[in-house]
C-alpha positions as CSV (number, residue, x, y, z in Angstrom):
1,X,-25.3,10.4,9.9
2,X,-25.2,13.8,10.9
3,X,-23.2,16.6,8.9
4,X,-21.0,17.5,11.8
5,X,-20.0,13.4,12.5
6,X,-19.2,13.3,8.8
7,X,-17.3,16.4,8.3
8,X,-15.7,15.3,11.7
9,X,-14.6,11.8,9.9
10,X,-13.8,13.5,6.6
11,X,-11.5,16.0,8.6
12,X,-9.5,12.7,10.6
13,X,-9.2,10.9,7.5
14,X,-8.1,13.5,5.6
15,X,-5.3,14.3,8.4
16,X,-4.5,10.8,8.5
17,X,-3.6,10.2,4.9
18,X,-1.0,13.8,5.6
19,X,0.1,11.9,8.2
20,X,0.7,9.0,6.0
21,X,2.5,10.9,3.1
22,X,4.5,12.6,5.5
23,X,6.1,9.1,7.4
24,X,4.7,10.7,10.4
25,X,3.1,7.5,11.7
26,X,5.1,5.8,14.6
27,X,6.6,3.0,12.7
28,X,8.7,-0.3,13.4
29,X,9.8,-0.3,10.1
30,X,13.2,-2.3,10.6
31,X,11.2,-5.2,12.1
32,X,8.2,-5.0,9.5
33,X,10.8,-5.9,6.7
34,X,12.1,-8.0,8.2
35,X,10.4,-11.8,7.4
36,X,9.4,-13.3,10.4
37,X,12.4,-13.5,13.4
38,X,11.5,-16.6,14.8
39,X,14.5,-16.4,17.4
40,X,13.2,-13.6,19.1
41,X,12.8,-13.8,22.5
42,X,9.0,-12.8,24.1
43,X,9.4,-10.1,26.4
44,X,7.2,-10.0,29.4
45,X,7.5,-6.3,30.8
46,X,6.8,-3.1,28.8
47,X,7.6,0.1,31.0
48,X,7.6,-1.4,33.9
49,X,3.9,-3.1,33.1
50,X,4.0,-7.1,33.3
51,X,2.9,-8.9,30.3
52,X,1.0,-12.2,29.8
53,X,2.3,-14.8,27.9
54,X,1.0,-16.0,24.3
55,X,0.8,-19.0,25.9
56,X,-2.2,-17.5,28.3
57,X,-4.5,-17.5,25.5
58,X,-6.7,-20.3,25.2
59,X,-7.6,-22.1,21.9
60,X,-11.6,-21.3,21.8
61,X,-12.0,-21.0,17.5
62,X,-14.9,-22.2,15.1
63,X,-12.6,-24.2,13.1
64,X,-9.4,-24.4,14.7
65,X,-6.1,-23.0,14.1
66,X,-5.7,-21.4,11.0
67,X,-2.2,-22.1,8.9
68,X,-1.5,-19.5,6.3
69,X,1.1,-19.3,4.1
70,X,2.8,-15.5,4.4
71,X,3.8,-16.0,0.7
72,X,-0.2,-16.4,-0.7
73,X,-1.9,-14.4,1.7
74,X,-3.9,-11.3,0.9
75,X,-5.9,-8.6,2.8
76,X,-8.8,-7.2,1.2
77,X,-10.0,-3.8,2.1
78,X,-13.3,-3.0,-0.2
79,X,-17.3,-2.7,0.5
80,X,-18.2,1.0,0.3
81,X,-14.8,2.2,-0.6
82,X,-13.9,4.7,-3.6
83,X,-10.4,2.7,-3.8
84,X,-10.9,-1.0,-3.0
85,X,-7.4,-2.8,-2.6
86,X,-5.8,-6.2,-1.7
87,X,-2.1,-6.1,0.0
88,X,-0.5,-8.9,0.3
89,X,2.3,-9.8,3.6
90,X,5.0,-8.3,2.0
91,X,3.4,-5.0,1.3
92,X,1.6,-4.8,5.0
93,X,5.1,-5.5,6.7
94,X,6.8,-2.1,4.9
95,X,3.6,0.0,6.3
96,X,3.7,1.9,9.4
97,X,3.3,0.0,12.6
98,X,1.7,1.3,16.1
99,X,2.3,-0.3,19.6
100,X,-0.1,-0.6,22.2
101,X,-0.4,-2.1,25.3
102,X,-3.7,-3.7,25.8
103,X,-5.5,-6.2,27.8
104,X,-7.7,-8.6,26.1
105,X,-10.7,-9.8,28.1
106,X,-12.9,-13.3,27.4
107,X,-16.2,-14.3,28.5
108,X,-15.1,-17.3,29.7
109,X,-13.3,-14.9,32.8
110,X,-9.5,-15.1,31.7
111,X,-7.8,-11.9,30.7
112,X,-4.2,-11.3,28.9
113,X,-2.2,-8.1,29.0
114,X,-0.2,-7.8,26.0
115,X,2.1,-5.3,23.9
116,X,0.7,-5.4,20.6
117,X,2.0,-3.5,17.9
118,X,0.7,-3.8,14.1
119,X,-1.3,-1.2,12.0
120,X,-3.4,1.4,12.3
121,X,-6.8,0.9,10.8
122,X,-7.2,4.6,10.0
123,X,-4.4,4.3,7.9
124,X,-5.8,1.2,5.7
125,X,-8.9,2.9,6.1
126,X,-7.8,6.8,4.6
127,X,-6.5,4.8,1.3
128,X,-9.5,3.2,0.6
129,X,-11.5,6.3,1.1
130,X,-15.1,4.9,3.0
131,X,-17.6,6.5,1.1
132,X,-20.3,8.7,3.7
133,X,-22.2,6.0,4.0
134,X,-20.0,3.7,5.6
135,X,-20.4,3.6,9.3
136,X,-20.0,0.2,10.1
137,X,-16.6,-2.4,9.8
138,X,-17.3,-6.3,9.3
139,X,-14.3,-8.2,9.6
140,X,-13.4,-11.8,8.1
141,X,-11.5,-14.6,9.1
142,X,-10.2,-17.3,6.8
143,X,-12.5,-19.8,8.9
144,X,-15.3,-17.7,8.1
145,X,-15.0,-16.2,11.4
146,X,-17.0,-12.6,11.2
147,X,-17.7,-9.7,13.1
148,X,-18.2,-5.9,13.1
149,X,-17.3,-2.3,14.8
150,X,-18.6,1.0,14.4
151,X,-16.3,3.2,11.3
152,X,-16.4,6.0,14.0
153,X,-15.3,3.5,17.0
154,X,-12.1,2.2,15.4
155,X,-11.1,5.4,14.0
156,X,-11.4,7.2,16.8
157,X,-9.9,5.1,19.2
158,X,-7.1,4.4,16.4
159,X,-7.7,0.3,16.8
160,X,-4.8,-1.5,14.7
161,X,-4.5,-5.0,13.7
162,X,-1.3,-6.8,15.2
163,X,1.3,-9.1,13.7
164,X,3.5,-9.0,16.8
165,X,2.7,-9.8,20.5
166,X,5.1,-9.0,23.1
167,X,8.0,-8.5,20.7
168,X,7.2,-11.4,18.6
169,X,6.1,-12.4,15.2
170,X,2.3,-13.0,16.6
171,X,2.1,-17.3,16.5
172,X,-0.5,-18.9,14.8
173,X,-2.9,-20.0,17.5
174,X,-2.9,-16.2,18.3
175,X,-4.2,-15.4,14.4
176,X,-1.2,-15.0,12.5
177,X,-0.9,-13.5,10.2
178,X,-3.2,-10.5,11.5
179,X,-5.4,-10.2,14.8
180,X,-7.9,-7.2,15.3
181,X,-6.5,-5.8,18.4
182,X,-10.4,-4.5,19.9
183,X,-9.5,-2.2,23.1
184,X,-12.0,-2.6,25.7
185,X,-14.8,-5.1,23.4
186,X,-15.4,-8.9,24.5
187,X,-12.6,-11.2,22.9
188,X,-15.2,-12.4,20.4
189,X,-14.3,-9.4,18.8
190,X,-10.8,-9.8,18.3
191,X,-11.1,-11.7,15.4
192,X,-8.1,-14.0,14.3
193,X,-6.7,-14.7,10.9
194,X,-8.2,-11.3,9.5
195,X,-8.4,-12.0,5.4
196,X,-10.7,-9.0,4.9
197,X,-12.2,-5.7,6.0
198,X,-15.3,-5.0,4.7
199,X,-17.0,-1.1,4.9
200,X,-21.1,-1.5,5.2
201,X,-23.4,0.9,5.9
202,X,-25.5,-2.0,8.0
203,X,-25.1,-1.0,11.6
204,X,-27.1,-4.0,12.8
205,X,-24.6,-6.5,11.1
206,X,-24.7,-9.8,13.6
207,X,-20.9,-12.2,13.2
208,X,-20.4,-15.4,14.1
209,X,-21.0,-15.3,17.7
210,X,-23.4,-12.2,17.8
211,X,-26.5,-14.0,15.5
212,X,-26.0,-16.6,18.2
213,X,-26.7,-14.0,20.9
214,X,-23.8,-12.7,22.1
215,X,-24.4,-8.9,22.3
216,X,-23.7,-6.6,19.2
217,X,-21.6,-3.6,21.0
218,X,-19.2,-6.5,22.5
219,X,-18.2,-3.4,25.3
220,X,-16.0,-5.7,27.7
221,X,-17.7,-3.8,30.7
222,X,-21.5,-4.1,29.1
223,X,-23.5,-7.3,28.8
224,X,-22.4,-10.5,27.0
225,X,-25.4,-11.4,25.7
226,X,-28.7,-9.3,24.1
227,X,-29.0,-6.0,22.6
């Protein structure tokens, strides 16, 4: 890693933990502590942009759906952190929460545009404090579901992981509790049922679906398979 790309980093952390301590962050804090409002109607238009259902997505994981219990669940942020850390529901609903509107794009040719709103990785990230040799993200499922981003990609690009789609809670076929919301990557990357973030400095890292040959970038206007 060069001294300008870590000093870069260092500089966006570093402004994202002010941004933290300051409440700065665009939050949805009256519906993050809130437990989850199952009446809630789905909305499907956001600024005049019209949405795809949750019930667009198909059903395409390793093990099936997951069921996790909000009241047990934990995220783990460690690897090559200075301040590893495990949150549990409770404690990820009162963070800050961003919205964006993305569309998610399979390899089996279906797409689904969806308002998303969860946290900011940068945020998690700036807590835990990557060491400089992190530059790599592996993510786990609870069904052992795995798969990795560039540090530099997600915090530059300010990827978040979502626990509501279009307005609601996000269901469990759609990886409740958490989904990594990967903007412009191949849905493989979108890993459902996130349990824990992992920092690596192993840039080669191959998940589930990428040591089968499903290539490692996962850009959703690159190559679906090779490297």
């Amino acid at each position: 890693m060069s001294r300008v790309t870590r000093s870069k980093r260092n500089t966006w952390i570093a402004g994202i933990l002010v941004l933290v301590a300051s409440g700065a962050l665009l939050a949805f804090l009256s519906m993050g502590q809130q437990e989850p409002d199952v009446e809630r109607v789905e909305i499907r238009e956001y600024q005049g942009e019209k949405l795809g259902s949750v019930d667009n997505f198909r059903e395409n994981s390793i093990r099936g759906v997951q069921s996790i219990d909000p009241e047990t669940y934990t995220l783990v942020v460690d690897g090559l952190v200075a301040a590893p850390a495990a949150y549990s529901y409770a404690e990820l609903q009162t963070m800050s929460h961003t919205a964006k509107l993305v569309t998610i794009h399979c390899v089996e040719g279906w797409s689904v545009k969806a308002l998303w709103e969860g946290i900011a990785l940068p945020e998690l990230l700036a807590m835990a404090q990557p060491s400089d040799d992190a530059n790599t993200i592996i993510f786990h499922a609870s069904d052992g579901y795995t798969t990795s981003l560039p540090l530099d990609f997600v915090l530059e690009r300010n990827l978040i992981i979502a626990d509501h789609i279009n307005g609601i809670t996000l269901p469990p076929a759609n990886g409740f509790p958490y989904q990594l919301v990967a903007e412009d990557k191949w849905g493989y990357k979108w890993i459902r049922w996130v349990t824990r973030i992992e920092l690596s400095n192993d840039p080669e890292y191959e998940g589930f679906w990428e040591s089968r040959g499903y290539n490692n970038d996962g850009d959703a206007d690159g190559p679906v398979f090779g490297n």
